[in-house]
C-alpha beads as a LAMMPS data file, in Angstrom:
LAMMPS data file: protein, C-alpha beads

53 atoms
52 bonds

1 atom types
1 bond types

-500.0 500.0 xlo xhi
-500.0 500.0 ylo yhi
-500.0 500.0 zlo zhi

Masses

1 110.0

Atoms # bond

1 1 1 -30.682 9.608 19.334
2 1 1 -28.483 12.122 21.362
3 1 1 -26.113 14.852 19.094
4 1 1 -23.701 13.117 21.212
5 1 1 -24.370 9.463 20.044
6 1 1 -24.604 10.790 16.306
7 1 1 -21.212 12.556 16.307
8 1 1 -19.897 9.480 17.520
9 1 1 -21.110 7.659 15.646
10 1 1 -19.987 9.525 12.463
11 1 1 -16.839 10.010 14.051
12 1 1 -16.315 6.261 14.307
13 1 1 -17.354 5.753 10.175
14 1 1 -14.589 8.944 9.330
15 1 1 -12.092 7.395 11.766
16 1 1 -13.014 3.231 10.335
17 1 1 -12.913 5.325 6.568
18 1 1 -9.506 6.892 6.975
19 1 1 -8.170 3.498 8.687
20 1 1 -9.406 1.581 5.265
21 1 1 -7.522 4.527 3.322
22 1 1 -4.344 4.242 5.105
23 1 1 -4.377 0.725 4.718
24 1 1 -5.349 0.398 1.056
25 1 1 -2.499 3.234 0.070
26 1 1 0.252 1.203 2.159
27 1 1 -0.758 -1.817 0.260
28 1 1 -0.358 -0.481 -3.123
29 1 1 3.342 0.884 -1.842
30 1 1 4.014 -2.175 -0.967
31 1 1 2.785 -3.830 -4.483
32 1 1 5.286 -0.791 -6.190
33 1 1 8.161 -1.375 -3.842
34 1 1 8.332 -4.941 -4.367
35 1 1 7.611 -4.372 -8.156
36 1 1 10.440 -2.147 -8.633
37 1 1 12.449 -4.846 -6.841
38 1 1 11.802 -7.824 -8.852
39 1 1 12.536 -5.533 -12.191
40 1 1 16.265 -4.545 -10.954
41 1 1 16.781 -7.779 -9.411
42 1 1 15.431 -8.880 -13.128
43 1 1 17.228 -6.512 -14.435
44 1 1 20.510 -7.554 -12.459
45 1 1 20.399 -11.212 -13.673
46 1 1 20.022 -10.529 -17.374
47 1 1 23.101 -8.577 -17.006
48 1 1 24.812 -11.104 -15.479
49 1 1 23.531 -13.468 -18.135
50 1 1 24.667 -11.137 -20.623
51 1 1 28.747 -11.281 -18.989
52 1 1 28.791 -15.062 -19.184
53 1 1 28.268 -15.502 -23.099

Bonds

1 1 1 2
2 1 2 3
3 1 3 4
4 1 4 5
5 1 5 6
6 1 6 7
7 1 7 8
8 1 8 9
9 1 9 10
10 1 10 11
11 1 11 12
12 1 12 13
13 1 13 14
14 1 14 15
15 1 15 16
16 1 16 17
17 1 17 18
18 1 18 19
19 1 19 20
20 1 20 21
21 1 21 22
22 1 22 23
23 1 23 24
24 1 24 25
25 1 25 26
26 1 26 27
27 1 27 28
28 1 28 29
29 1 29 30
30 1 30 31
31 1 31 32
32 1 32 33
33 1 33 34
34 1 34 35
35 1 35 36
36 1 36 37
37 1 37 38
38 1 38 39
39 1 39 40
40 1 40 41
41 1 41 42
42 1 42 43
43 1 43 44
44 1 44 45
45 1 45 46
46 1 46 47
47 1 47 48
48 1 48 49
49 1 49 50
50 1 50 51
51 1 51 52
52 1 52 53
């Protein structure tokens, strides 16, 4: 195997690694973002519920 076909190669793994990485950190974002959202949209109903009594 060529020094060419090994950098490559590794090349490929660091670029396939950071690609899992990116994806795996926008996922958990997501999971926050939409967290946060369902506790003031929560939030927002029980003080709603709270105006009626």
């Amino acid at each position: 195997m060529s020094w060419r076909a090994r950098l490559s190669k590794r090349w490929l793994l660091s670029t396939q690694l950071a690609t899992v990485l990116a994806v795996s950190v926008l996922i958990c974002a997501a999971i926050v973002i939409t967290e946060s959202q369902i506790y003031d949209i929560f939030e927002q109903t029980r003080i709603l519920d709270l105006r009626h009594f």
